[in-house]
C-alpha positions in Angstrom: 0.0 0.0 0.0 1.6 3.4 -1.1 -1.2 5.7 1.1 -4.3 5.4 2.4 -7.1 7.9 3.8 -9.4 7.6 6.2 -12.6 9.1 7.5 -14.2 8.0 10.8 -17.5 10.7 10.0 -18.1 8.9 6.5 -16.9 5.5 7.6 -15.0 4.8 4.5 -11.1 4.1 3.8 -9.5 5.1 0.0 -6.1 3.3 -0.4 -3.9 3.4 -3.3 -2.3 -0.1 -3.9 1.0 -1.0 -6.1 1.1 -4.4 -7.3 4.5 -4.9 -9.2 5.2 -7.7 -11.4 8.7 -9.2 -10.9 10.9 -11.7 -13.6 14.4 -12.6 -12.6 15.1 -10.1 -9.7 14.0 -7.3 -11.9 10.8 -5.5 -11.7 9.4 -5.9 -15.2 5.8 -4.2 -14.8 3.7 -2.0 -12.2 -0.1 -1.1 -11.6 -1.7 0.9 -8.9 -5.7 0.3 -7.8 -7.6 3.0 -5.7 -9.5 0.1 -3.2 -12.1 2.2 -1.4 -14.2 0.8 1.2 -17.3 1.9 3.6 -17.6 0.0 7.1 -20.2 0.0 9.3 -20.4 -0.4 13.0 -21.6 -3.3 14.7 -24.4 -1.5 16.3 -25.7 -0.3 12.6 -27.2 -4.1 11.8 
């Protein structure tokens, strides 16, 4: 993970991911993802 944000009032998290692709020690390829996610208290059920 490369950074991440979080909001406690919204209940969500935005992260921005790196997956690299590696071939013989070497890093051959990268792409990033923005994973965003909304939680919910246990309470909210």
């Amino acid at each position: 993970m490369i950074q991440s944000e979080v909001n406690h009032i919204d209940q969500t998290t935005v992260s921005l991911r790196r997956y690299d692709k590696w071939k013989e020690g070497k890093c051959i390829d990268s792409e990033f993802e923005t994973f965003k996610l909304k939680w919910c208290g246990v309470n909210e059920f």
